[in-house]
N, C-alpha and C positions, 0 to 999 in steps of 0.2 A: 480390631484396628484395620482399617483399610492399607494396603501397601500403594503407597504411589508410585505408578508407572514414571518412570523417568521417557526424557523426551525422545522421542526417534530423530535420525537423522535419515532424507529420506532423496533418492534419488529418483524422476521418472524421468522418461524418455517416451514423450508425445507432443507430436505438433499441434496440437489445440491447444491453446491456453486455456479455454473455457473448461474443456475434459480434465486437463491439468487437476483445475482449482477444484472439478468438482471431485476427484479422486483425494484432494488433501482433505476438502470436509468430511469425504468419509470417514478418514480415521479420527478427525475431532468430535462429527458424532458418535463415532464408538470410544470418545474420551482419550484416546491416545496424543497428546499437544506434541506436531511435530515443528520439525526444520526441513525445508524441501529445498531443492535448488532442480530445475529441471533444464533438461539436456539439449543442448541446442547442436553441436556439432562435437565432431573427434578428440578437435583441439581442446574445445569446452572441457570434454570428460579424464582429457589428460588433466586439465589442470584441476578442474574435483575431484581428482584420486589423488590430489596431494591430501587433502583431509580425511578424516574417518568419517565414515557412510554405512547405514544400518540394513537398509533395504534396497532394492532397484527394482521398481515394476514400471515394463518397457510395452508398448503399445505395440499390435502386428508387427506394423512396418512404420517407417519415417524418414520421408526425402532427407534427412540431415544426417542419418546416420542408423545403418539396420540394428535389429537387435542382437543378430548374431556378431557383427564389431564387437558392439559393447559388449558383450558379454565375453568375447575372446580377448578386449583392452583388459579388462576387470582379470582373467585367470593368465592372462600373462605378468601382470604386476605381481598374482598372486594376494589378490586381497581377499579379505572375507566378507564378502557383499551376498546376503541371500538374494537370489533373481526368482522375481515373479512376471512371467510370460503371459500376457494378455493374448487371448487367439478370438481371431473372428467369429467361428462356430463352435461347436460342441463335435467335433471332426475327431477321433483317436489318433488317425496320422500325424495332423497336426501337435495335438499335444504329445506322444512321442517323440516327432522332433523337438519339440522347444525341450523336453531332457534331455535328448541324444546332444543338442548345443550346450549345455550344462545349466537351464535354468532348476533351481527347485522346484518350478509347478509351474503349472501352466493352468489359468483360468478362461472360462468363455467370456467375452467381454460382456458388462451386464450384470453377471451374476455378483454383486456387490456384496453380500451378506458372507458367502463363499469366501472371498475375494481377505475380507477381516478376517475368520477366520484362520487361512491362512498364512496371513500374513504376521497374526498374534503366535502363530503353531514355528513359525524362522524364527523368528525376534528371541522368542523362549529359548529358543536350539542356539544360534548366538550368541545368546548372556550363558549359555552353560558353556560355550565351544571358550567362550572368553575366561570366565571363571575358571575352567580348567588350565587354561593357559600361565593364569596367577597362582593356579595352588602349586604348579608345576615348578613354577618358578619359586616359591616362597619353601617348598618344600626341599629344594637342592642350599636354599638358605638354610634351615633349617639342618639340614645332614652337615653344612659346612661347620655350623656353631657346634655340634654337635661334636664333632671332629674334635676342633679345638677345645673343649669343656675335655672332652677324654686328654687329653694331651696336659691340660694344665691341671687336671686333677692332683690332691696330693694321693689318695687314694690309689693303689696298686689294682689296676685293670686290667684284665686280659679274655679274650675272647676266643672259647674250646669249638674246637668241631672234631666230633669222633675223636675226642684224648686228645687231640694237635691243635698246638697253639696257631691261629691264623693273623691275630692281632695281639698288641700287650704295650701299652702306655711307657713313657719316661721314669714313672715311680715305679712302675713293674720291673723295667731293665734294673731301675737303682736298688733295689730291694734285693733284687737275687744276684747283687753284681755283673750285669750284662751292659756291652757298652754299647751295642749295634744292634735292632731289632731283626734283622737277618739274622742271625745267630741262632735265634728262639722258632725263626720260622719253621714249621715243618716238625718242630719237636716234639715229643708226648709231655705231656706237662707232668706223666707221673717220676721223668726223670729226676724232678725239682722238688721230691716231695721223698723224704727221708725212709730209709730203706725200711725202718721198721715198722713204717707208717703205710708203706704203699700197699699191703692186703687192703685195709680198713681202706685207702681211697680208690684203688679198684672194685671194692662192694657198693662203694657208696655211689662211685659212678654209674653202675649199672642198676642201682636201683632208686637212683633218682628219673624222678618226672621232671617231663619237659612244662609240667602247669605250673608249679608254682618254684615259693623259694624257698631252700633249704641252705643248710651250713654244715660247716665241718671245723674240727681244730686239730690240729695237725702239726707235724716239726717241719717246715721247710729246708731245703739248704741250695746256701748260696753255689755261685760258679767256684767263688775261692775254698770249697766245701766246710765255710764255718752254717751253723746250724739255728733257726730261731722258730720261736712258736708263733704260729700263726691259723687266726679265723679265719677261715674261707666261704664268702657268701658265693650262694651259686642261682641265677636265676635265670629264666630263659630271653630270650634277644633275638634279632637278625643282625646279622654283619652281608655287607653285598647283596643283601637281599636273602640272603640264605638264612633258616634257624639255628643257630647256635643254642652256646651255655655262655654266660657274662659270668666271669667269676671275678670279686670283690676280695681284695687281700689286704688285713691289718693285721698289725702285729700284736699280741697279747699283752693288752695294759695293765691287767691284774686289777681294773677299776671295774667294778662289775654293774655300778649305777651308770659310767658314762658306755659304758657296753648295752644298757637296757636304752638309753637316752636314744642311743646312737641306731638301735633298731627301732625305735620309733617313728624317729624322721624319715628311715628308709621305709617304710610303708605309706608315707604322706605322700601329698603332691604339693608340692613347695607354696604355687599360690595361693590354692586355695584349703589347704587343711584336711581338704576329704582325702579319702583314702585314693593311695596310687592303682594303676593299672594292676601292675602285679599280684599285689596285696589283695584288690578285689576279685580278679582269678581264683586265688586263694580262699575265699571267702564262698566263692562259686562251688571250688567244687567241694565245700565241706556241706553246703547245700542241699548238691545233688547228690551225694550221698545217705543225707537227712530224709530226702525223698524215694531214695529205693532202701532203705534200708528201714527204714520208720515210717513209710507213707506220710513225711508230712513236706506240702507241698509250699512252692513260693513261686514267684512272678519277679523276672527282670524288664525292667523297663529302662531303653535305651532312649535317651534324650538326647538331640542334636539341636547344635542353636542352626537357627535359619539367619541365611544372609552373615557364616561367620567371614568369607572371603574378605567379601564387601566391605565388613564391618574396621577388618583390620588393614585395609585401605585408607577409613574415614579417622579412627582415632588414634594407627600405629598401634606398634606392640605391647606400648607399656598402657597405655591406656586400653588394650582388651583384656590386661591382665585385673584391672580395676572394675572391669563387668566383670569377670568372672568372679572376681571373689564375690560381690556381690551377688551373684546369683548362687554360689555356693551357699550365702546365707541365705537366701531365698527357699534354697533347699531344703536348707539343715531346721527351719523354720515349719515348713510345707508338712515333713512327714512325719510321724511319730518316732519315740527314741528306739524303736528294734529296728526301723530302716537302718541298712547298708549303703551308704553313698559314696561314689569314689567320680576321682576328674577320669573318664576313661583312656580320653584321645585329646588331642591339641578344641574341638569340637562339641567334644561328647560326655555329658555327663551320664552315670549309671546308677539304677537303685535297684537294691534286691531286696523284692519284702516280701519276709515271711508267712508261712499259713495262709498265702492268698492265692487264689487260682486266679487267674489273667482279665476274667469275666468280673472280678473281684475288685478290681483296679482300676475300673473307668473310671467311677464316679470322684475318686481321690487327685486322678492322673488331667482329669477334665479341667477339674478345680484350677490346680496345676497353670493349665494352659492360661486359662482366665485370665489369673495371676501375674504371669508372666508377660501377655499381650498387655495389660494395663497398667505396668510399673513403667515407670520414668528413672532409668538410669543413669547416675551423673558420673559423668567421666570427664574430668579436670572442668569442670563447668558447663561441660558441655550435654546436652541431653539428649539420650539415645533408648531408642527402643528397638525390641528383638521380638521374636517367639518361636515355638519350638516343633519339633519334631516326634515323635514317641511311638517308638516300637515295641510292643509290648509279647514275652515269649516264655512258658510258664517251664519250670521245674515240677517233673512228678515223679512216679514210679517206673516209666519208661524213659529218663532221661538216659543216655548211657553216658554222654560226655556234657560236660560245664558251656567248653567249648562252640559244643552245636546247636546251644542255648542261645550264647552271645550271638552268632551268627544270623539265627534265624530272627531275635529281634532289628539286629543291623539291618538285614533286607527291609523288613516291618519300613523302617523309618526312612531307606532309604528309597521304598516307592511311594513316599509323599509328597509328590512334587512340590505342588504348593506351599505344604508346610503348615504351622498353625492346625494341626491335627493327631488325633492316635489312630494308631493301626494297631490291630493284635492279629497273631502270627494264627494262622490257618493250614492244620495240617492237610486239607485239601488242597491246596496249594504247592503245596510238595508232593502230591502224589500228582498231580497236573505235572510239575518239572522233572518229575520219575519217568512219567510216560511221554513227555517229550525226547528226554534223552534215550527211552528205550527205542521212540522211533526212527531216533538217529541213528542208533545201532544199527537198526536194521534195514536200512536204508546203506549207509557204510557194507554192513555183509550182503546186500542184496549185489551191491557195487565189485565187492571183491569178486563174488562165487559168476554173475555176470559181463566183468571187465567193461563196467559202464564210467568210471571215470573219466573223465578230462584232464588231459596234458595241456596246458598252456605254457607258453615259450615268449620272455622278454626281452630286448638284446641289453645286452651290456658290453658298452661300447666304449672303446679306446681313444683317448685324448694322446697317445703316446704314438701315434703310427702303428701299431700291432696288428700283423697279417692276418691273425686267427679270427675267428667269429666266435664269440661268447654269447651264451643264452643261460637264462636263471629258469627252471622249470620250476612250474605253479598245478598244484592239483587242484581240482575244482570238482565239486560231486552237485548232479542235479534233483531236484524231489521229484516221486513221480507226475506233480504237476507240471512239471518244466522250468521250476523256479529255481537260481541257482540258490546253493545254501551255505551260508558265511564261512568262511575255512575253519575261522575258530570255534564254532560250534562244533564241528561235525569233529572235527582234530582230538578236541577234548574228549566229547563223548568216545571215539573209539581210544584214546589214552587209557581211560577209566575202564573203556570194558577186554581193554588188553590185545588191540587190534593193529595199533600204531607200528608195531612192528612188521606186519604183513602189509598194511599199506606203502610204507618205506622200501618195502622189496618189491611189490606193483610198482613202486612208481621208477625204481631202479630198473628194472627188467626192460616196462617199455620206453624209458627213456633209451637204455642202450638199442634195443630195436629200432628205434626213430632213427637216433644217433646214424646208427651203422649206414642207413637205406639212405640218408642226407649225405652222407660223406660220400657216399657209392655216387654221387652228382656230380665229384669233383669239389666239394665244397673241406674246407679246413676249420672245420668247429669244434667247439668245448659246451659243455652243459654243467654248468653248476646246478646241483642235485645238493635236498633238504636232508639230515640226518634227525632223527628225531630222539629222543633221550632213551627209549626202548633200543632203538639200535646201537646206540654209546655202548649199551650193557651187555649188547648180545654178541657174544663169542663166537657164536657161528657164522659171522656174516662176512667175514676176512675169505674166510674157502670155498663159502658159494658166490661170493663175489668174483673172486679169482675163476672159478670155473664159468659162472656167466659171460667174464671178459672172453674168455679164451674159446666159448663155443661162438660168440658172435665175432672173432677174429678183429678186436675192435681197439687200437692203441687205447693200452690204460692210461696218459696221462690228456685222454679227451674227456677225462669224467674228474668234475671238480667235484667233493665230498664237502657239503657245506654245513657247518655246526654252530651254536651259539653259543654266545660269553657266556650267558648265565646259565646254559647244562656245560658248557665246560668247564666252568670253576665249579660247580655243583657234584659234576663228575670226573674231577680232574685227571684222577687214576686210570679211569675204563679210557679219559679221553684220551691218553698220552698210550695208552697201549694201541688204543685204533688209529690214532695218525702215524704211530711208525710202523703199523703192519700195513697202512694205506703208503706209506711211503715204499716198501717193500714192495708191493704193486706197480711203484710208480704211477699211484692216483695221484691228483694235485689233495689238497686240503684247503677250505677257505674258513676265518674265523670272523662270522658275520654278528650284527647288533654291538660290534667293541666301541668301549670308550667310557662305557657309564658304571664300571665296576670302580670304586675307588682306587684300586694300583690295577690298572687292566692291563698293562705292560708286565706283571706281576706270571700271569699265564704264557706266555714267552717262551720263560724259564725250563717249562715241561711240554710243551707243545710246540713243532716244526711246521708252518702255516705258511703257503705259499699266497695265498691272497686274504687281506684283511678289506671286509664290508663296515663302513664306519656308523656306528649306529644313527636311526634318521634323525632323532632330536638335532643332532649338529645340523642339518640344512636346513632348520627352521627359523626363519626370517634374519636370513643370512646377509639384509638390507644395514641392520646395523654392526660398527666397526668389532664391538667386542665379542659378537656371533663368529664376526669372521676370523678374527684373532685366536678365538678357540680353534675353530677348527684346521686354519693354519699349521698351530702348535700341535694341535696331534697328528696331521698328517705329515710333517716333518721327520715328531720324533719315528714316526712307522717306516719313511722312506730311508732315515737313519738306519735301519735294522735291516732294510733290505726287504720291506712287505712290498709288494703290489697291492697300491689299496684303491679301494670300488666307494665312491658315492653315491647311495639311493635316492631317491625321492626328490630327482631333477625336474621341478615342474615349471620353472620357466626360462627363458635364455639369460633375464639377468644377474644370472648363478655364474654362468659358465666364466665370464673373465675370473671374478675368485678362485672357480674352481683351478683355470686353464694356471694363474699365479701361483696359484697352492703346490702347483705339481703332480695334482690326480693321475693316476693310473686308467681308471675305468669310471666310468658314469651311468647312471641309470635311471630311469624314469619313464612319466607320461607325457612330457617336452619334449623327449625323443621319440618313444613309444611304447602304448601299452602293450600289457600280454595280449599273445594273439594264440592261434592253434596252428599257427604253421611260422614254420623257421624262415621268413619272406624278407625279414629286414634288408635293406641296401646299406655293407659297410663300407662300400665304396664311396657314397655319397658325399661324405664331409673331405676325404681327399682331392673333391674335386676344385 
């Protein structure tokens, strides 16, 4: 099945009409049917940035209006217009500027074939940058129903992390007579669980797996210490993002058919019949154990629908739920009766078949595709087609985990861009990402042992009149080519090979150095400094910090210590011991990326945070009222508490009245200015 291109929406900016037109037939001859509207002046492109625009390819120059305007009109609104820069030669100066202005690319004028290319290579980068934007959005729907399903559940829910309850539904409080969810926070849940019972649930705790699901029956008892018997399912989950234990509490029916009934459906997946997430976990790893223990080998194969974003745009919810089942039976149809099929993910179907190596699997999985691209889907009358994705990732005698089975086919399928394809999983391919991350390493210890990193320095700057000068430090590590290399790359890799915490102290050391020798100017500054989750942990860093302040003679509270929501609910313990020995210090504290934890106000309670960073999602397309209403409401309730709170990711000016309404504290961005290598910013400037 051909996928039809849908239409561009196309912006250029050239004074020939004739060049114009013959720039639109290019993209008709390469089949793309668009919509143009071409650029006559300032005013002109104010008023077509009222509508959505796909592309902009802007000629050198044009008496009506240069291309550096447009393109500075276009990222002060903040749109997402890919810019393609037409240049008169094949010059490198030239096309480094038209980057350095912010185009995506820059083409020699002429080069046409190039030019598609491309411009097919944005367009692509666009429908993902936009797709992302919707699953982003449907996914915080999703956590909310989610919410409310636990809530109205009759079912007793509650959610362990290390023994302590962090969450527990309305039938949980009802059940064990609790009338406030407060009450239960912070509790061990073995207190709830009957004194002659508790060995047997402290065994059971420690020799449960985080893979699958298991149970327990056991006495419970209530607050009022009356006492009842109760199942306890136990299966794994995230809450905030974090892994937990989901633990499922019913009360003993002595019905033993609706006890079998009632574990059945809990292993479905409600729409479509296949076997749930969990349940097929389960299935995994009894698998791979089949396969290190009996050499007999199987192939998961990881199916993703293509275009399901999209799809649940076109028919809604309840109508994807009508493909799906359908394609469940398409499944259940497809493979023979020893296949394993379960709905994986919202996306993803899974089959695990036996006795077949991966190599085993095309011609079945091929089939499949066929199949799939050729069926006519009817959803409420309406007729839709799909096709698929397929990763393919083998079980054998060297699996060690279920686990890194699923993963490895998930990559499989998710470097298919296109889609309508399989992939099987290639352990060369891992040793390729083995020896990239080894090169990071060592690039990272080339960096430590020769003090070659980069400090970069962004201001963060005061809406409030504040005397001081605030800078956020940015590490940056370069390759021996001179190429920089993405933070999170290199971050990870040296997480993983146990370095994170010697980087953290480089970059403390010379930041206080910098610090000291800027202040020695006469200058009155602060540095908010990264903490990374190695350092949360590490117990020695209170005393060599303490001594590093006090041999560079350097006021402790010019060094802001900056942590994140998700390691400090992750590590709330180490974290509440390190902000009150940094308080001790008289360090400041900042609590950056807050707001996206579901009770983030929740972390408060055990942490003393002198400046809260509100995570960036809030300043994104802060054009509409209920962007801006959120983010109002959390900065309220924060100034309520008495935070100083920072907004990142200011990239245009028509932020600032919201922000200036909101009552911000500090602001930050590339609207003001990006990181630099020197502390040069002018805070004086906006006073004037």
């Amino acid at each position: 099945m051909a996928i039809e291109k849908k239409t561009i929406r196309l912006l250029i900016l050239e004074d020939s009409q004739n060049e114009a037109e013959r720039l639109v037939s290019l993209f008709r001859n390469a089949g793309r049917a668009t919509r143009v509207h071409r650029i006559t002046s300032s005013d002109n492109l104010a008023e077509a940035l009222q509508q959505s625009w796909d592309l902009l390819i802007t000629a050198p120059s044009s008496e009506h209006l240069e291309p550096s305007e447009a393109i500075t009109a276009i990222r002060r609104q903040a749109k997402d217009i890919p810019i393609i820069l037409l240049v008169a030669g094949n010059d490198s100066d030239d096309i480094t500027e038209a980057l350095q202005l912010g185009a995506q690319d820059a083409i020699p004028q002429g080069e046409d074939e190039r030019l598609i290319l491309v411009a097919n290579r944005e367009l692509a980068n666009l429908e993902e940058r936009r797709a992302r934007r919707v699953a982003e959005v449907a996914l915080r729907e999703a956590e909310k129903r989610c919410q409310l399903l636990l809530e109205s559940s009759v079912d007793a829910i509650t959610y362990v992390h290390d023994g302590m309850h962090i969450y527990a539904n309305r039938a949980y409080l009802q059940l064990f007579a609790y009338e406030d969810a407060d009450e239960l926070e912070g509790m061990p849940m073995i207190d709830l669980i009957a004194a002659q019972d508790q060995g047997a649930f402290k065994d059971f705790l420690k020799n449960y797996s985080n893979d699958g699901s298991a149970e327990l029956a056991c006495t419970g008892i209530k607050a009022n210490g009356k006492c009842f018997q109760a199942r306890m399912s136990f299966s794994p989950a995230t809450y905030d993002g974090e892994p937990c234990i989901q633990v499922v509490i019913r009360a003993e029916s002595g019905n033993a058919e609706l006890e079998e009934k009632l574990r059945e459906i809990s292993s479905q997946d409600l729409v479509t019949g296949l076997f749930n997430r969990t349940h097929f976990i389960g299935l995994m790893d009894a698998a791979a154990e089949r396969a290190v223990n009996a050499g007999v080998p199987s192939s998961l194969a990881y199916i993703r629908i293509d275009r399901y974003t999209a799809m649940v745009g076109e028919v809604g919810l309840a109508g994807i739920d009508l493909l799906l089942t359908d394609l469940g039976n398409l499944l259940r149809t497809h493979f023979a009766a020893d296949a394993q099929l379960a709905r994986f993910a919202d996306d993803v179907f899974s089959v695990l078949l036996p006795g077949l190596a991966p190599e085993q699997t095309q011609e079945q999985l091929g089939s499949l595709l066929k199949k799939v691209e050729g069926h006519l889907f009817d959803v409420n009358g309406r007729t839709v087609q799909t096709t698929l994705s397929i990763g393919v990732a083998g079980l054998n005698e060297k699996t060690a985990r279920a686990q890194d089975v699923v993963d490895r086919a998930h990559r499989c399928a998710d470097e298919l861009g296109d889609g309508n394809a399989i992939k099987l999983y290639n352990p060369a391919d891992e040793l390729a990402a083995a020896a990239s991350r080894g090169s990071l390493v060592a690039m990272v210890q080339q960096a430590l042992e020769n003090n070659s990193f980069r400090l970069l320095f962004q201001p963060v700057i005061s809406l409030r009149g504040d005397s001081d000068e605030h800078y956020e430090v940015l590490l940056r590590l370069l390759s021996p080519q001179g190429q920089e290399v993405a933070p999170a790359d290199f971050l990870a890799a040296a997480r993983d090979a146990g370095l994170a915490e010697k980087i953290d102290r480089w970059v403390i050391l010379n930041s206080i150095k910098l610090l000291a020798e800027h202040r020695s100017k006469g200058h009155s500054t602060r540095l908010f400094v990264h903490l990374s989750t190695s350092s949360l942990q590490d117990q020695t860093l209170l005393p060599w910090l303490s001594v590093a302040l006090k041999a560079a003679r350097l006021p402790s509270d010019t060094l802001v210590f900056q942590i994140s929501e998700p390691d400090a609910i992750a590590y709330l313990k180490q974290a509440k011991a390190l902000t009150q020995g940094l308080a001790e210090l008289h360090c400041k504290v900042a609590l950056g990326q807050f707001g996206c934890a579901l009770n983030p106000f929740n972390t408060f309670k055990y942490l003393n945070v002198d400046f809260v960073k509100v995570d960036g999602s809030f300043t994104q397309d802060l054009s509409q009222a209920e962007n801006q209403e959120a983010l109002k409401t959390l900065l309220a309730s924060l100034h309520a508490q008495a935070k100083l709170t920072i907004v990142p990711f200011v990239e245009s000016a028509s932020v600032l009245a919201t922000l200036w309404q909101a009552g911000v504290n500090y602001i930050q961005g590339h609207y003001l200015q990006g990181p630099s290598q020197s502390m040069d910013y002018d805070f004086s400037a906006g006073d004037e």
